[in-house]
C-alpha positions, 0 to 999 in steps of 0.5 A: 077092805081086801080089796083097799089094801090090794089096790094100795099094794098094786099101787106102791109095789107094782107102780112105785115110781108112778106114784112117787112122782104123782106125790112129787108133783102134788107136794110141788103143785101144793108147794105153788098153791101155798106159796100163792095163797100166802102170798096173797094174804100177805098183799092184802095185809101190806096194801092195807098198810099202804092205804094208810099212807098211799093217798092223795097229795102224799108223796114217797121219796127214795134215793134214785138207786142209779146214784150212791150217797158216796157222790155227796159232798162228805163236807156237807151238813145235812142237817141244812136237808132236814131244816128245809124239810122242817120248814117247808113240809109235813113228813113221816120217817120210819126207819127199821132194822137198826142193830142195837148191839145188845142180845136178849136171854135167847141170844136173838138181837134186839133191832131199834125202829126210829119214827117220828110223829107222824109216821107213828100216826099213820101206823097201827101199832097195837099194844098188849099193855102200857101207853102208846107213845108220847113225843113231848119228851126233852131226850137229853135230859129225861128218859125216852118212853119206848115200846118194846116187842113182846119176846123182850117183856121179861127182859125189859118189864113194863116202866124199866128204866134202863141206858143204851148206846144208841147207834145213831147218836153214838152215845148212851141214852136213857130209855124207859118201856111205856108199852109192850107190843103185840106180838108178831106185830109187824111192818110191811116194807113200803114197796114190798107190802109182801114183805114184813119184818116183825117186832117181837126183839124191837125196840121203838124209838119216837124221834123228832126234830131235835133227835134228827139233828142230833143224830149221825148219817146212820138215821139220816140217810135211811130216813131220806131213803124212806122219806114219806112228805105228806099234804103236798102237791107236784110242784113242791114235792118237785121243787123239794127234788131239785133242792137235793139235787143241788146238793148231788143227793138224787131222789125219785118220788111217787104219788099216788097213781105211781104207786098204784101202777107200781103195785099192779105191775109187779104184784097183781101180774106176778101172782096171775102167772103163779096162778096159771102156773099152778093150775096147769100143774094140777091140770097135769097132776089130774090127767096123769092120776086119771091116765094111771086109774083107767089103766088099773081098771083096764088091767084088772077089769076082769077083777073089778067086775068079778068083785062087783058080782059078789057084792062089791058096791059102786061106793064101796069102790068109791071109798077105795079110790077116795082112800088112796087119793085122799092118802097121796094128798096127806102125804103132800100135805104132811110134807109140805106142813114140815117144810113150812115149819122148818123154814119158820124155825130156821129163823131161830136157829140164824138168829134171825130177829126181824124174822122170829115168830111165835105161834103154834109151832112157829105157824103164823094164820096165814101159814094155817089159811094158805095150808086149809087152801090147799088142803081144799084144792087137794080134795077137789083134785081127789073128787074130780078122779075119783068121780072120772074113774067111777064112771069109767067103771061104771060103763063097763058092761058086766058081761064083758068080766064074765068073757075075759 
C-alpha cells in the first residue's frame, strides 16, 4: 500500500501535467468512442425504421433543395396536387414537429404530428394503454381520436375530450385521447436515421384526404417535402415528377438502390474515419502511458527492485499500475458521464420538447451501452500497459538494483 500511494504521488505532484493530459486525452478519445458507439446504435435504430419503408417499388420524394416554394404560383391550388395523388398513387405522409402553441404544466410545448393511413401503417407506434388509431372518423362533425406522448398523460387523461386551434386548419378542432404512447417512443427522420425526435409532448393527429384539402399550405408543403409514393414504378413516380414541375414545384425521388447508396455514403464512411480517428488516439493515449511508466521505472529501478527483495510480489506491483490506471479512466470516465447527462438536461432547461427524455438521469439505453463500450475499451488500454509495463520490470535483473 506504500508503495501505491507513493506511485499515485510521484504521478500527480511529481508529473502533474503528464497526467493532466494523459486524462485529456482519454476523456477525448472516450468522448470519440461514445460518440461512435451511439452513433452506431442510434443507425441501427433508424435503418430498422427505413426498412419498413425502404423497399422496392416504394419511391421518397423531397423538394429539390436548389429551388424554394416561393417560384410557385401563389394563385395555385394545391389541392388540384393532392387530387392527382389521390387519384393516381398510394402514398404515406408523416409530418412532425408542428407547434401547437399551447404548453403543458412543465412549460414544454406540445408538438402536433400529422399522418395519414398508411404512414401509420408503416410505422410502429407502441402504445402503454388505450387503442391505436382509427381513420373512419368524419373530423368536422366528431371528436378526432389522437394519441398523445407519455409526459402529457396527466394533462390529458386517456378518453379527454378537449378543442385546439389546429395550425394547419387554422380553426378549433375537437380532439379526444385514444391511446397514450410509450414513452421516449421516437421517430427517426427519413434521411437522417441517426437523427430522432421523440413524442413524449406530442400529439398524433391521423389525416386523410378530406383533412388535406381542408388544410392550409402549412401541412401541405411539408407533406410534399416528405412525400412517401408506395407500390409504384419509375415511370410513374417519373411522370408524377413532371406534373409538379408544370407547376414550378421541383421534386428529386429516390428508390430503393438511391437510398441504399445514400446510406453507405454518408453514414457507413463517416463512422469508419470516427473509427479510425478514435483508434489512433488511444494508439497514442497507449504509447504516451507506455513512454511515461518505462520512464518511473528507469527513474526509480533501484527502488522497484529494492521493494521486491523485501517482498514486493510482481502482482502486488501489478495491482499498483492496475490501480492507478484503472483510476485515470474513471475520472474520464465520471467526466464524460457529466457530460452526457448535461447535454440530456439542457434539453429541458431550452425547452426543448421534441428533444426531452426521461430515464434514469435523463440517460436513455443507448447512452448506458455507448457509456458500458467505452468503460471496456478503457480497461482493455489499462490491461495492454499495465501487462507492458510488468514485463518490463520483470526483465530487469535484480542484480543490477543492488549495483545502482
Amino acid at each position: 500500500m506504500m508503495y501505491l500511494k507513493k506511485f499515485m504521488s510521484d504521478s500527480f505532484i511529481k508529473r502533474p501535467l503528464f497526467t493532466l493530459s494523459l486524462i485529456a486525452l482519454l476523456i477525448f478519445a472516450n468522448f470519440l468512442a461514445f460518440t461512435t458507439v451511439r452513433s452506431i446504435i442510434l443507425n441501427i435504430q433508424g435503418l430498422k425504421e427505413v426498412s419498413l419503408w425502404n423497399k422496392k417499388d416504394n419511391y421518397l420524394f423531397n423538394l429539390d433543395p436548389k429551388y424554394n416554394f416561393e417560384s410557385v404560383d401563389n394563385n395555385l391550388d394545391l389541392n388540384l396536387l393532392f387530387k392527382h395523388l389521390n387519384d393516381n398513387f398510394t402514398y404515406a405522409i408523416e409530418v412532425n414537429g408542428i407547434k401547437s402553441g399551447i404548453r403543458d404544466s412543465k412549460n414544454m410545448e406540445i408538438n402536433l404530428e400529422y399522418i395519414s393511413k398508411e404512414a401509420y401503417r408503416l410505422n410502429k407506434i407502441d402504445l402503454i394503454k388505450g387503442k391505436h388509431l382509427n381513420y373512419d372518423n368524419n373530423y368536422t362533425k366528431d371528436p378526432i381520436p389522437v394519441l398523445i406522448g407519455a409526459s402529457l398523460e396527466k394533462l390529458f387523461p386517456l378518453d379527454t375530450i378537449f378543442k385546439l386551434k389546429d395550425p394547419t386548419l387554422e380553426k378549433e378542432v375537437t380532439l379526444q385521447v385514444k391511446g397514450v404512447i410509450q414513452g421516449n417512443s421516437y421517430k427517426s427522420l427519413k434521411l437522417a436515421p441517426n437523427t430522432k425526435e421523440y413524442r413524449n409532448f406530442s400529439i398524433v393527429i391521423p389525416i386523410n384526404q378530406n383533412f388535406i384539402y381542408d388544410s392550409n399550405e402549412l401541412l401541405k408543403v411539408n407533406s410534399i417535402h416528405n412525400l412517401l409514393i408506395l407500390d409504384s414504378n419509375d415511370k410513374s413516380v417519373e411522370g408524377l415528377k413532371r406534373y409538379f414541375e408544370k407547376y414550378n414545384i421541383y421534386l428529386n425521388f429516390y428508390g430503393k438502390n438511391d437510398n441504399d447508396a445514400y446510406f453507405k455514403e454518408n453514414f457507413y464512411q463517416s463512422y469508419i474515419l470516427i473509427s479510425c480517428i478514435t483508434t489512433i488516439i488511444l494508439v497514442v493515449i497507449i504509447g504516451l502511458a507506455l513512454w511515461n511508466t518505462f520512464k518511473y521505472i528507469h527513474l526509480t529501478t533501484k527502488e522497484i527492485i529494492l521493494n521486491i527483495l523485501v517482498g514486493l510480489s510482481y502482482e502486488r506491483l501489478k495491482f499498483v499500475y492496475y490501480s492507478y490506471y484503472i483510476f485515470l479512466s474513471s475520472i474520464s470516465s465520471v467526466i464524460l458521464f457529466i457530460l452526457i447527462a448535461y447535454n440530456r438536461w439542457l434539453h429541458w432547461v431550452n425547452k426543448e420538447s421534441n428533444l426531452a427524455t426521461y430515464n434514469i438521469w435523463g440517460l436513455l439505453d443507448i447512452d448506458w451501452y455507448a457509456l458500458l463500450v467505452v468503460i471496456g475499451i478503457n480497461l482493455f488500454v489499462s490491461i495492454i500497459i499495465v501487462e507492458l509495463s510488468i514485463l518490463k520490470v520483470k526483465r530487469i535483473p535484480l542484480s543490477k538494483g543492488l549495483l545502482l
